[in-house]
SEGURO-989706 format. One line per 10 residues: number of its first residue (from 1); their letters; for each residue y, z, x of C-alpha. Coordinates in Angstrom, 2 decimals. Last residue first. Layout:
BEGIN
NUM> a> Y,Z,X ~ ...
This chain:
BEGIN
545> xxxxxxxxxx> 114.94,115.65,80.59 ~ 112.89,118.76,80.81 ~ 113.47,122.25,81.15 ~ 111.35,125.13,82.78 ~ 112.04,129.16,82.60 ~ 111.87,130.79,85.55 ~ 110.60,134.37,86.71 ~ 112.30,136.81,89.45 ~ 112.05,140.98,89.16 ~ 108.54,141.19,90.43
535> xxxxxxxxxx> 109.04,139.84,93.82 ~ 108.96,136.65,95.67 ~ 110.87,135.14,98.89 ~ 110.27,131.47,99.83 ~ 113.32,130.07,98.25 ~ 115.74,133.13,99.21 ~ 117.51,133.99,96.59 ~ 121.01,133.82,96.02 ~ 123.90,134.81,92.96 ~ 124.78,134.57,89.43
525> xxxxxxxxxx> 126.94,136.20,86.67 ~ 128.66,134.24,84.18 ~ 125.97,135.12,81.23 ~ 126.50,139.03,82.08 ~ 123.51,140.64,82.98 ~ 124.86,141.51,86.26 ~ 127.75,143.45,84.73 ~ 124.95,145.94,83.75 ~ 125.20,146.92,87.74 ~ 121.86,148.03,89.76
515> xxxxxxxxxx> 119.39,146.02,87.64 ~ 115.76,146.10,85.82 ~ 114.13,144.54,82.99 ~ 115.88,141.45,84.75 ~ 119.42,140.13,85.07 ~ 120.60,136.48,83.98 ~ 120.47,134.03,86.42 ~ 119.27,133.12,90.12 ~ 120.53,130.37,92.01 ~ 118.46,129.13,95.42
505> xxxxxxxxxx> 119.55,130.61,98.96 ~ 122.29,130.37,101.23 ~ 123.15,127.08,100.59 ~ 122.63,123.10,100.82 ~ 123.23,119.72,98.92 ~ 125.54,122.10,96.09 ~ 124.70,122.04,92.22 ~ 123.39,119.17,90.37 ~ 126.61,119.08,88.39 ~ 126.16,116.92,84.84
495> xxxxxxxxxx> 129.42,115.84,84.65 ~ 132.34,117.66,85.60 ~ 131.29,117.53,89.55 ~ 131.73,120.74,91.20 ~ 134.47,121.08,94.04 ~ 135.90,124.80,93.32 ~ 133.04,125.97,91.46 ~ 130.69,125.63,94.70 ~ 132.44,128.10,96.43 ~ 129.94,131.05,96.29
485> xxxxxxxxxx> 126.98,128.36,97.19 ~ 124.22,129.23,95.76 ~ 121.36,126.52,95.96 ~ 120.62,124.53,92.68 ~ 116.72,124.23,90.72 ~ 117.29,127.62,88.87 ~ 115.02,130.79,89.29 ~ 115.78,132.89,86.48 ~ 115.98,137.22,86.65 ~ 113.39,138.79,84.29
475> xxxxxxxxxx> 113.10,141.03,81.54 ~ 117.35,140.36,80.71 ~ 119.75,137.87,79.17 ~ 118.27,134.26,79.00 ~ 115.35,136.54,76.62 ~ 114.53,134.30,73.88 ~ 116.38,130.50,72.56 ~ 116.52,129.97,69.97 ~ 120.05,128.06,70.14 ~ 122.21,130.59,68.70
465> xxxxxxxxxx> 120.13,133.26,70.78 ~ 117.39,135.32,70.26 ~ 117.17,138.37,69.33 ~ 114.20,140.48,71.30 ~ 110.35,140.26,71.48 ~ 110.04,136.65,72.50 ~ 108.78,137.40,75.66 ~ 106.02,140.27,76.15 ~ 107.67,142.85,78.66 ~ 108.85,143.57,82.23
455> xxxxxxxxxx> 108.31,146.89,83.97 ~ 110.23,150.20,84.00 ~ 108.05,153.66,84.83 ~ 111.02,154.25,87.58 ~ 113.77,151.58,88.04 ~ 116.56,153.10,86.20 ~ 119.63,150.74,85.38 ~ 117.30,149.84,82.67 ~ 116.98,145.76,81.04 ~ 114.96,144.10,78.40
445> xxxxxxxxxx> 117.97,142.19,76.58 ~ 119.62,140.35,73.25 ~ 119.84,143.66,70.72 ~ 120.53,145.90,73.74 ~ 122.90,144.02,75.36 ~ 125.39,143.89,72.38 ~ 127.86,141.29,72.52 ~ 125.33,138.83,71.42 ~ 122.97,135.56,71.92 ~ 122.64,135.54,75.60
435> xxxxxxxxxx> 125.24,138.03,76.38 ~ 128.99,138.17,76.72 ~ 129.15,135.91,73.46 ~ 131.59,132.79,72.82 ~ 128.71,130.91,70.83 ~ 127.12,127.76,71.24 ~ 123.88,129.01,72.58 ~ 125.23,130.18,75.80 ~ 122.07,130.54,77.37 ~ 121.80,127.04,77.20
425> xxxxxxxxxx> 124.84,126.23,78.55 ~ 124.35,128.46,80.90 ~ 120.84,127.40,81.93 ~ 122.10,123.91,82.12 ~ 124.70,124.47,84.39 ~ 122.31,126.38,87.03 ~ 119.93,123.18,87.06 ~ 117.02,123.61,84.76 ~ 113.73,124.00,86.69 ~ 111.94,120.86,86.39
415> xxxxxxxxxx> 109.41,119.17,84.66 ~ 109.77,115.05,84.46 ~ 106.38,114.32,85.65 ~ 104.24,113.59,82.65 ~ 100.44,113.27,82.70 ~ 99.97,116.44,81.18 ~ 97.33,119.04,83.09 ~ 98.29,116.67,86.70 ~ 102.12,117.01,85.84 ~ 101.39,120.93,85.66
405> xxxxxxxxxx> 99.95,120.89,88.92 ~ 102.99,119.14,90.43 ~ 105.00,121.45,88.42 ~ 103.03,125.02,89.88 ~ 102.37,124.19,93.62 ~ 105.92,122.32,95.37 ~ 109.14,123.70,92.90 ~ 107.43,126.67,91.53 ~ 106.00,127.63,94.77 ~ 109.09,127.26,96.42
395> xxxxxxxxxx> 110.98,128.88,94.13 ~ 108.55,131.86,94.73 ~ 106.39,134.07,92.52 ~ 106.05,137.63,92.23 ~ 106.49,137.23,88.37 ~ 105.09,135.29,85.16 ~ 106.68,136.53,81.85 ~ 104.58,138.71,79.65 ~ 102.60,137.15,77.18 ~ 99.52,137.28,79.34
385> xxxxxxxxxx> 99.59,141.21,79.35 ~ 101.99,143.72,80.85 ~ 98.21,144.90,82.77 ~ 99.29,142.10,85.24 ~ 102.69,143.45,86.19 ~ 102.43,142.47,89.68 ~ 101.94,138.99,88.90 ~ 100.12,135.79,90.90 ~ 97.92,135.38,87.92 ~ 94.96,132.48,88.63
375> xxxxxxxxxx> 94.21,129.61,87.56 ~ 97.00,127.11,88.25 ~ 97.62,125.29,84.96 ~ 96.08,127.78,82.53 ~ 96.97,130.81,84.64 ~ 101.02,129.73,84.94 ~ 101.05,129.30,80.68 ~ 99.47,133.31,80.49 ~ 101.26,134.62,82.87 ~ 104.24,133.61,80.75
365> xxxxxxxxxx> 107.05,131.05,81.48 ~ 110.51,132.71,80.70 ~ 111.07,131.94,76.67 ~ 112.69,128.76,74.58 ~ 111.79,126.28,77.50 ~ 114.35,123.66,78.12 ~ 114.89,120.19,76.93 ~ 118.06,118.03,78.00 ~ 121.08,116.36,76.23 ~ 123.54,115.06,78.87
355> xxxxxxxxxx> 125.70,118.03,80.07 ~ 129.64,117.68,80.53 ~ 131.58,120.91,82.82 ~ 134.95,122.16,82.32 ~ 136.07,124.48,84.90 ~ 136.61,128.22,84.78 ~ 137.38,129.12,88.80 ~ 135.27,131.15,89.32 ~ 131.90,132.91,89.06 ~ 131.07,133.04,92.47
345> xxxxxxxxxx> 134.42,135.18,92.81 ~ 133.23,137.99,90.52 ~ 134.81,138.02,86.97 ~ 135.22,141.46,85.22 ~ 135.04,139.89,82.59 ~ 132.69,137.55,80.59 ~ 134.66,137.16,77.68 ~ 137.81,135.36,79.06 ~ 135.30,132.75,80.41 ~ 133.54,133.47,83.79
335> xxxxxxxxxx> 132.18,130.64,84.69 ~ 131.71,127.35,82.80 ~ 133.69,125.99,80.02 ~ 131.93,123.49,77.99 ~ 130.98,120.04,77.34 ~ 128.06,118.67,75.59 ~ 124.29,117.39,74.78 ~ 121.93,118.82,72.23 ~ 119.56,121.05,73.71 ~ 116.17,120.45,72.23
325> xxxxxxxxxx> 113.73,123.15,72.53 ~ 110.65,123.73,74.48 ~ 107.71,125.71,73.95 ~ 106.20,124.38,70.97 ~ 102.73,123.27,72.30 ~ 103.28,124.78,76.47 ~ 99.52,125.92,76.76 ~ 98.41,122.83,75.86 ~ 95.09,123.36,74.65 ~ 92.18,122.07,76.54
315> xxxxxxxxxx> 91.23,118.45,77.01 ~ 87.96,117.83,79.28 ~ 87.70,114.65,80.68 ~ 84.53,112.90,81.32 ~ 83.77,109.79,83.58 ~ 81.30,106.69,83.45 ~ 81.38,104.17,85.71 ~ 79.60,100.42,84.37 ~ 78.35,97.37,86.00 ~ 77.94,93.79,84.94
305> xxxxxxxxxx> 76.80,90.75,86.63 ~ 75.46,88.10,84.66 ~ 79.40,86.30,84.37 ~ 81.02,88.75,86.02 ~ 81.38,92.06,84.14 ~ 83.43,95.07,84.41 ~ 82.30,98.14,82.41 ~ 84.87,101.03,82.41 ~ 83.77,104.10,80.55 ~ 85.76,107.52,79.48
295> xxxxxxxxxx> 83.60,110.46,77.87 ~ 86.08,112.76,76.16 ~ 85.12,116.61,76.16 ~ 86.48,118.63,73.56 ~ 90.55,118.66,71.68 ~ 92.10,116.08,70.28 ~ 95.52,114.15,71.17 ~ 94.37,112.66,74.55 ~ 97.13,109.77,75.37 ~ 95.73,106.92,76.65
285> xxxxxxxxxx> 97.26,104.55,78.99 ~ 95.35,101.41,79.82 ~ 94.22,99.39,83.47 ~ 92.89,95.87,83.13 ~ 92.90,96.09,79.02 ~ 90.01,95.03,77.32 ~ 90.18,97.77,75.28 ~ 87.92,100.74,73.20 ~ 88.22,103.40,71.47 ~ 85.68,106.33,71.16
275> xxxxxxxxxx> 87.60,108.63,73.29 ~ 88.15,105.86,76.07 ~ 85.59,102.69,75.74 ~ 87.02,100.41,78.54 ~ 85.80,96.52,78.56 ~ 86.55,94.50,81.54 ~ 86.61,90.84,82.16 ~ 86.00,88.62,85.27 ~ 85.16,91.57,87.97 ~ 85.14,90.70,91.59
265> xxxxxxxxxx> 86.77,93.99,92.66 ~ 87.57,97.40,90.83 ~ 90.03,99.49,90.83 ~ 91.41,99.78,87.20 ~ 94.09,102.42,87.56 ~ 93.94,104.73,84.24 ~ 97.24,106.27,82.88 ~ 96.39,109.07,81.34 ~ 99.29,110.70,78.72 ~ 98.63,114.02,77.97
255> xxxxxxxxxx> 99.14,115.20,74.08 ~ 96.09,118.29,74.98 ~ 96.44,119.64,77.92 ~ 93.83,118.30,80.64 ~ 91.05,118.98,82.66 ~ 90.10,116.22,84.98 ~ 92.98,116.11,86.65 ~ 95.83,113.60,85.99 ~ 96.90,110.12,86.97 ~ 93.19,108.90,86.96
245> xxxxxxxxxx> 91.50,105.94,88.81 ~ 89.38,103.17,88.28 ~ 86.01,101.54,89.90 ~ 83.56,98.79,89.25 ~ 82.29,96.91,92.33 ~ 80.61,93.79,91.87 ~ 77.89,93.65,95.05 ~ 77.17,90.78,97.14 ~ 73.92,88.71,96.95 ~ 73.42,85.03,97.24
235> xxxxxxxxxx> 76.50,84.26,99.29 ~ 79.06,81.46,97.23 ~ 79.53,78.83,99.11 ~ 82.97,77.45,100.23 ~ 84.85,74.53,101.57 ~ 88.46,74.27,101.59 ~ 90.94,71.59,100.55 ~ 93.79,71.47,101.98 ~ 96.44,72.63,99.59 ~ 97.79,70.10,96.60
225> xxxxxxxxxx> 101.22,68.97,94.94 ~ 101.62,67.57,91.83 ~ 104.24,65.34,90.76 ~ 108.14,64.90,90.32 ~ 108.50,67.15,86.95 ~ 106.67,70.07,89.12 ~ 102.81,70.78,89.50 ~ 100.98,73.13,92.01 ~ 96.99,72.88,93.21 ~ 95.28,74.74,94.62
215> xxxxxxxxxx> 91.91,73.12,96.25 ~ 88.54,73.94,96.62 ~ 85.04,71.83,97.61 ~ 82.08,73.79,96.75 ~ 78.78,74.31,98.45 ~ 76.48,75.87,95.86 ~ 74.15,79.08,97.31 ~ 75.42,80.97,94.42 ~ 76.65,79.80,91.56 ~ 80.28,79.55,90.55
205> xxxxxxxxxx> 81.57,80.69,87.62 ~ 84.16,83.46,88.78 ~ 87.19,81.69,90.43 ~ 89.43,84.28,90.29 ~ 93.07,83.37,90.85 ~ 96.42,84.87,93.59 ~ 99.43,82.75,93.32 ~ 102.58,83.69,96.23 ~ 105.46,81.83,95.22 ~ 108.62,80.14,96.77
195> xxxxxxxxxx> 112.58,78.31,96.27 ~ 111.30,79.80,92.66 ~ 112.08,77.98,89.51 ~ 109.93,79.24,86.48 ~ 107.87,77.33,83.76 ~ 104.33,78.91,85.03 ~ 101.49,77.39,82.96 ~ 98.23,78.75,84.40 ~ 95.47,76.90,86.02 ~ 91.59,77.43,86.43
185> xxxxxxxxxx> 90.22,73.78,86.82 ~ 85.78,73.24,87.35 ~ 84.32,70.21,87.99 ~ 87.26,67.81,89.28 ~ 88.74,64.24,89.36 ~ 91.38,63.93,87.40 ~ 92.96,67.41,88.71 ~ 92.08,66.56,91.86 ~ 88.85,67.62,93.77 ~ 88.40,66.11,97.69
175> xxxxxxxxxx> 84.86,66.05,98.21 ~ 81.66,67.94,99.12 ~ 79.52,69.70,96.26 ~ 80.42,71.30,93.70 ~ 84.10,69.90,93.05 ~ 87.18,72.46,92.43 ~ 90.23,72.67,90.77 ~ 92.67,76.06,91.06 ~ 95.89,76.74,89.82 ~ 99.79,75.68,88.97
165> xxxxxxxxxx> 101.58,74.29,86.38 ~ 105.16,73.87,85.62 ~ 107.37,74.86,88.39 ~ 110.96,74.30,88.58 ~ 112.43,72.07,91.71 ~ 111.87,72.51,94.91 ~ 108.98,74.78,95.47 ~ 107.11,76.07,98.37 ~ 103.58,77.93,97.31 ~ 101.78,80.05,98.58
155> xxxxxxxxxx> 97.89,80.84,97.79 ~ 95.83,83.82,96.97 ~ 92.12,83.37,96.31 ~ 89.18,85.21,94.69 ~ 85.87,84.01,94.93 ~ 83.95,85.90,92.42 ~ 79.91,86.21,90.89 ~ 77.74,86.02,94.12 ~ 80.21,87.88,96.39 ~ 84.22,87.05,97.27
145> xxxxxxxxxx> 87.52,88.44,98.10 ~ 91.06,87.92,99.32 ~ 90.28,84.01,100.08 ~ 93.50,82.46,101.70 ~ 93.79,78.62,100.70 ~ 96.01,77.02,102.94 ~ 99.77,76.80,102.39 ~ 101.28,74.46,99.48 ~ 103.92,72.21,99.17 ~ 105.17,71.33,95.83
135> xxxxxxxxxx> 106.13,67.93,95.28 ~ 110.21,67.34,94.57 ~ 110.77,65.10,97.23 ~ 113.66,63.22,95.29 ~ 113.90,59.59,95.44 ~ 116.15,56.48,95.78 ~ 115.43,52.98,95.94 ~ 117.75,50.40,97.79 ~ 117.16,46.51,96.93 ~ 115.74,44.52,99.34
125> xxxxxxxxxx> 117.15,44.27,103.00 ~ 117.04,40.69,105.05 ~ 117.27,40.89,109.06 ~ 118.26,37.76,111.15 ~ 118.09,34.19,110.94 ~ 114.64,33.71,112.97 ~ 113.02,35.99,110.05 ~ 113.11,39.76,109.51 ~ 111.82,41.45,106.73 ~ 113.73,44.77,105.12
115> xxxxxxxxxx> 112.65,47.69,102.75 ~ 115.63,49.76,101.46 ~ 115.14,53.55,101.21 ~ 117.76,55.91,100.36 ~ 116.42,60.43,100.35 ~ 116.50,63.07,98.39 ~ 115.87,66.38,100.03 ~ 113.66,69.13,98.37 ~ 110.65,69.13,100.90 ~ 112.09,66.82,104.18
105> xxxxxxxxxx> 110.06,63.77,105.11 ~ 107.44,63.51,107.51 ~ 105.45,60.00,106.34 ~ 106.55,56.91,104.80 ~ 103.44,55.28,103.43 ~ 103.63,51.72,103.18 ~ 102.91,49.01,100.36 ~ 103.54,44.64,101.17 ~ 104.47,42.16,98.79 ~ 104.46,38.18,99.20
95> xxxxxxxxxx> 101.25,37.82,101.38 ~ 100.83,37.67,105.03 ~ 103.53,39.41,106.78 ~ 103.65,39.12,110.26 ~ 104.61,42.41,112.30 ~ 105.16,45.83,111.55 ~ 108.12,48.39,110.88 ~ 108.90,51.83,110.12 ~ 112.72,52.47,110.35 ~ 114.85,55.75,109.96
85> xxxxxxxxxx> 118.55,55.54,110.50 ~ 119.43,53.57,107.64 ~ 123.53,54.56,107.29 ~ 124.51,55.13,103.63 ~ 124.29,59.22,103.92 ~ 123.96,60.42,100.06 ~ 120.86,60.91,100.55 ~ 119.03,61.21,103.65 ~ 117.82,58.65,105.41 ~ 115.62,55.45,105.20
75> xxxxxxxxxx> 114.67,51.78,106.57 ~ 111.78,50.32,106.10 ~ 109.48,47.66,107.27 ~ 108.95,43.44,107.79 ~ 108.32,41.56,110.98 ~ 107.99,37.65,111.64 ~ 109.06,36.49,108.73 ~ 108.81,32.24,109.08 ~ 111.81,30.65,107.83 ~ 111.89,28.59,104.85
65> xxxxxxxxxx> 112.59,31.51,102.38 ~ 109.58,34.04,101.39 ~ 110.74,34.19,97.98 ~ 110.17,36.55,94.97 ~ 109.53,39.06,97.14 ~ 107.98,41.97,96.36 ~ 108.49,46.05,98.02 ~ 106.15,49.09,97.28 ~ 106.96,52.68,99.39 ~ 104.62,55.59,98.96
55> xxxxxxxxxx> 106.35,58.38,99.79 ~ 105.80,61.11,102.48 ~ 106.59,65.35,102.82 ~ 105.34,67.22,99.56 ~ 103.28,64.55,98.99 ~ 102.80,61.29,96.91 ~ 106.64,60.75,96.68 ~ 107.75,57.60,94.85 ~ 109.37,54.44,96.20 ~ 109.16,50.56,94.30
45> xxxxxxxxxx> 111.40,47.78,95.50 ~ 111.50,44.94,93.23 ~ 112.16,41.18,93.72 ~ 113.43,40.22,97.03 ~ 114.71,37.00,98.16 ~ 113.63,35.34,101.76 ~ 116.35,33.33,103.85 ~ 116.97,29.73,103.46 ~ 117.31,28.90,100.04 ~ 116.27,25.03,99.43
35> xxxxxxxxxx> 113.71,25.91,97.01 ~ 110.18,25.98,98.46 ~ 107.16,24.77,96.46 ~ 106.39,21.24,97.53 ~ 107.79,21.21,101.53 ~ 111.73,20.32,101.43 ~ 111.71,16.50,103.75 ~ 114.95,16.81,105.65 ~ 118.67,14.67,104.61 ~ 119.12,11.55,107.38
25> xxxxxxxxxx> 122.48,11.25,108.13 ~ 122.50,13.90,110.79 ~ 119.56,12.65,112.10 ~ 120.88,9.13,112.57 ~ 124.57,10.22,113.78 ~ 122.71,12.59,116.79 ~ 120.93,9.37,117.58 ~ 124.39,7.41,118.02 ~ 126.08,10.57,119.55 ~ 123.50,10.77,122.19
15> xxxxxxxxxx> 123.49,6.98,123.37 ~ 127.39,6.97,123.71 ~ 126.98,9.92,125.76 ~ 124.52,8.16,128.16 ~ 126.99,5.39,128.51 ~ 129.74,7.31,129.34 ~ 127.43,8.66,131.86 ~ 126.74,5.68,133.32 ~ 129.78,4.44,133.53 ~ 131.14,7.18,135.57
5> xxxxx> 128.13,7.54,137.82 ~ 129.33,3.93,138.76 ~ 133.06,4.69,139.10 ~ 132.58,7.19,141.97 ~ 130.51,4.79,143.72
């Protein structure tokens, strides 16, 4: 039995291999059209971002092969990595090219992409493309402001690569505006690289009661890059407002320098008439050289809407025309040089000090320069007459009422009181003198070792000294910006010293019309005074940088 089922299957094999022989001999028919390439052949591969985070992705074949494709896709990741770990894939592929949009993709990353179809045989790749998501990405519009004439927005943008363009285009009506297909564009060229930016436009032709589609837009080398778009109609009725702002009083000294803050909203242009000039400036400086009232207008305008605020500034004059004098900048020995003896121990060591060049006042302020900024006459000695130095006042009052108000009369705010080094320098004068301009006190000073029937009087009256300067020795002690500190000398900077952070009271200099020791009215000599106290042997004397 054994044997039989032998035979037979011999037989069966014999049977195989013959028919197997035939069809092996026999060469296929090749359908009209197909080559005799097996798997499909690629053409082109086409990828380019359309967004900040997806690319549109174009492959063709230039054969389909003589297998069916039964799924085709993409494969991606980050360049330089060479391992496809992103796919997006479909099924049967109709025609010879297929498109895809590659979505959620990294802003500022370059990425490979290879598109693939898959037959019986296996998986076939087309050529790699590479590409650079370099399209802007931008936030939603925020709108800052808006009534009949404005919509003002502020967008952010995130950048890759330099910006060239960005803006505003817009559709009346509802749509999706691009910059080919719009009704209104405001842009600006930008030519910076920023890894972000924060854009804020006026939109200011739109009419009322329109529904308008809006979009910002930002442009780099790799493409433009848009927001959502938003939808927005104008209201019927909402007020421009037109208002600006002042740096100074009202009344001023003539030369100050105004800088006007332009506060208004929904404006498109502006027009300022100042002192019969006029500018289309946002926000101007002006400085007020003549003398009178000056009327000041700001119209902003908006298309039909246009309003106007009128103000008037009075300029007076400046109290303080010729006052100061240019100290030219140097070193010298401060304390008590070999001509100031007998040295107290505030007064030492001798140490060189620098000064840059600085301004200072070539008399003690007068009543009559402290009435026209504060308006009123704090001194004792009021029947001494207005050009008498200012007294009974306080450093503190210098320092916090007085300059502040002076700022507001000139539009400047670099008044101070001199530090002590610069008063001696000053009072120096360039010369090797005991006193303010001489070795004899009474040529130089207004001073009595008698208080009785004394009082201080009109500056400018005596010598002055080899910088013109009047009165550093004598009518009235000098309030300077440093606190007293006895040991200060010992650790002082060379170079422009500030004096000490804290002390027993502020530096006072130079004597007054009346002292207990004539050594007090040496140049070298200083001591404390309380900040707040006030009396009517203390004055000052200001200085500018």
């Amino acid at each position: 039995m054994k044997n039989i089922y032998l035979c037979i299957l011999l037989f069966l094999c014999a049977i195989a291999l013959v028919f197997t022989a035939c069809k092996l001999n026999k060469e296929p028919e090749i359908p009209t059209g197909v080559g005799n390439e097996e798997l499909p052949v690629f053409l082109s591969t086409d990828v380019a971002p359309i967004t900040h985070d997806s690319i549109r992705a174009k492959a063709r074949l230039s054969s389909r092969g003589n297998l069916n494709i039964l799924h085709y896709g993409w494969a991606w990741s980050s360049f330089p990595d060479t391992f496809l770990v992103d796919t997006l894939e479909f099924n049967d592929l109709g025609i010879d090219s297929f498109e895809t949009l590659i979505p959620n993709l990294d802003i500022g990353r370059f990425y490979i992409v290879r598109p693939y179809v898959v037959t019986g045989s296996g998986k076939t790749y087309g050529p790699a493309g590479f590409v650079f998501m370099g399209i802007p990405k931008l936030d939603p519009i925020h709108v800052v402001a808006n009534d009949a004439c404005l919509l003002r927005v502020r967008v952010r943008v995130e950048t890759p690569d330099t910006l060239v363009e960005y803006g505003i285009v817009y559709l009346a009506g509802t749509g999706t505006p691009t910059l080919q297909k719009k009704d209104g564009q405001l842009g600006l060229s930008f030519g910076l690289f920023l890894d972000s930016v924060t854009f804020q436009m006026d939109l200011t032709t739109l009419n009322p009661n329109t529904v308008y589609s809006v979009r910002a837009y930002a442009t780099t080398a790799f493409g433009t890059g848009y927001s959502k778009t938003m939808l927005y109609t104008p209201p019927s009725s909402s007020p421009l407002t037109v208002n600006f702002s002042i740096n100074t009083d009202a009344e001023l000294f003539q030369g100050a320098i105004v800088q006007f803050t332009n506060t208004s909203m929904g404006a498109a242009n502006y027009t300022w008439s100042i002192d019969g000039m006029t500018s289309s400036e946002t926000s101007p400086v002006y400085t007020f050289n003549t003398l009178g009232n000056k009327l000041v207008r700001l119209q902003a305008g908006n298309g039909n809407c246009i309003l106007t605020k009128d103000t008037v500034l009075t300029v007076i004059p400046d109290p303080f025309k010729n006052y100061f004098v240019a100290i030219p900048g140097g070193t010298f020995m401060m304390g008590c040089t070999s001509e100031q003896s007998p040295c107290y121990p505030q007064e030492l060591p001798v140490h060189n000090v620098t000064l840059s060049p600085y301004f200072i006042g070539k008399t003690e302020v007068t009543q009559r320069q402290w009435l026209a900024v504060t308006d009123f006459n704090p001194s004792l000695f009021s029947q001494c007459g207005l050009d008498c130095p200012v007294e009974n006042i306080s450093w503190d009052r210098i320092v916090n009422e007085f300059i502040p108000r002076l700022n507001r009369k000139t539009g400047r705010t670099y008044y101070h009181l001199p530090t002590s080094a610069e008063w001696e320098y000053a009072a120096r004068g360039g010369m090797s003198t005991k006193y303010s301009g001489s070795n004899n006190l009474d040529s130089v000073a207004w001073y009595s070792l008698i208080n009785a029937g004394n009082m201080t009087h009109p500056v400018a009256q005596k010598t002055p000294n080899g910088y013109g300067l009047y009165d550093m020795t004598g009518n009235l002690w000098e309030l300077c910006n440093d606190w007293f500190d006895p040991a200060y000398y010992s650790f002082s900077p060379s170079i422009n010293p500030p004096g000490p952070d804290i002390g027993s009271g502020r530096v006072v200099r130079g004597g007054a019309w009346f002292v207990l020791n004539p050594d007090y009215l040496r140049l070298a000599y200083h001591y404390g005074f309380y900040p707040f106290d006030q009396n009517n042997t203390v004055g000052f004397r200001l200085a500018h940088d």
